[in-house]
N, C-alpha and C positions, 0 to 999 in steps of 0.2 A: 760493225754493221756492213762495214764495205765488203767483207770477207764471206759473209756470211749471201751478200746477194751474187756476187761472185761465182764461187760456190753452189748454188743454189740448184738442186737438181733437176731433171729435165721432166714435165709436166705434158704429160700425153695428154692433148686434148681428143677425146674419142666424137666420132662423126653420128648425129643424131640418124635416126632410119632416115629414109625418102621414099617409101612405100606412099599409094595415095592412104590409105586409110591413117597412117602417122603421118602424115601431112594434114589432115580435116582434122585430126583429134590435136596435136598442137594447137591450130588454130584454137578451137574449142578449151583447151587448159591453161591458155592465155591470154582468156578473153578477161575482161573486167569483173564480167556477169560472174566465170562461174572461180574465180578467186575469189569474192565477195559473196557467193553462195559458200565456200568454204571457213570460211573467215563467220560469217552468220550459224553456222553450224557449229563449231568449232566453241565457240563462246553460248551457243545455248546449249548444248550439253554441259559447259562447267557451271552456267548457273541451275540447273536441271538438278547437277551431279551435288550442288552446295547445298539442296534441300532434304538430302538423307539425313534419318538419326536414326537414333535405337528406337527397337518395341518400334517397328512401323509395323501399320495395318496391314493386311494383303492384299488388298487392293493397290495401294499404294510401292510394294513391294513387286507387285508383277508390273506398273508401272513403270517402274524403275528399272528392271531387267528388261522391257521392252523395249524403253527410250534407247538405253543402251545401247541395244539388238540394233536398233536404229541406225546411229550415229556410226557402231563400228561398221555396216553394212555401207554407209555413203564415204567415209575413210575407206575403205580397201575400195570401194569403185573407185577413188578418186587416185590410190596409190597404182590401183591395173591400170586407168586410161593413163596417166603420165608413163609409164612404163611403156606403154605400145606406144605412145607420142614420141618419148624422147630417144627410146630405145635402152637395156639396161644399162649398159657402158655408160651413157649419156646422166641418165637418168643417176648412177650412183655417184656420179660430179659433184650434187647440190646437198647440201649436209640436211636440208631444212626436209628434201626430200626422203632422206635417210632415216633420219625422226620421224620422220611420218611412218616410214613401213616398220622404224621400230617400235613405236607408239601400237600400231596394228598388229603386229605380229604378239607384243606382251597383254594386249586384249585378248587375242586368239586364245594363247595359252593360258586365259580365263574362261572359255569354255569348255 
């Protein structure tokens, strides 16, 4: 273990923007509010997603494809403003944030 931090290779930490606009949107992507608007989101789409079966009506089927429309539409707003907040350097740091545009992007490649 000792060798191993040692060792350890050098960890470029990249410099977030400091434009105003990714200055106000930071603020905004780390606010309480709209973590917890993600997080509400987030979790009503999978219970949303848990009331699909076979033979659904079509009503119920363009519902579905709606919600969807929905939920990916506030994911990719939420993947573009942290990108302009943190900057992409920045921004590809956070693994959690990484998943998210891969999350978004294997959506994409559903329509």
């Amino acid at each position: 273990m000792r060798q191993l931090k040692i060792h350890k290779p050098p960890r470029e930490d990249y410099k977030m923007w400091t434009n105003r606009l990714s200055k106000w949107l930071l603020r905004v992507v780390q606010h309480p509010y709209f973590q917890t608007w993600s997080i509400v989101c987030v979790f009503a789409n999978v219970l949303i997603m848990l009331g699909d079966h076979a033979d659904p009506s079509p009503t119920f089927a363009d519902f579905m494809w709606w919600q969807n429309l929905v939920f990916f539409g506030e994911l990719c707003a939420e993947v573009l403003l942290q990108i302009i907040a943190y900057g992409p350097a920045a921004f590809a740091q956070d693994k959690w944030r990484l998943f998210d545009l891969a999350v978004a992007g294997g959506n994409a490649l559903g329509y």
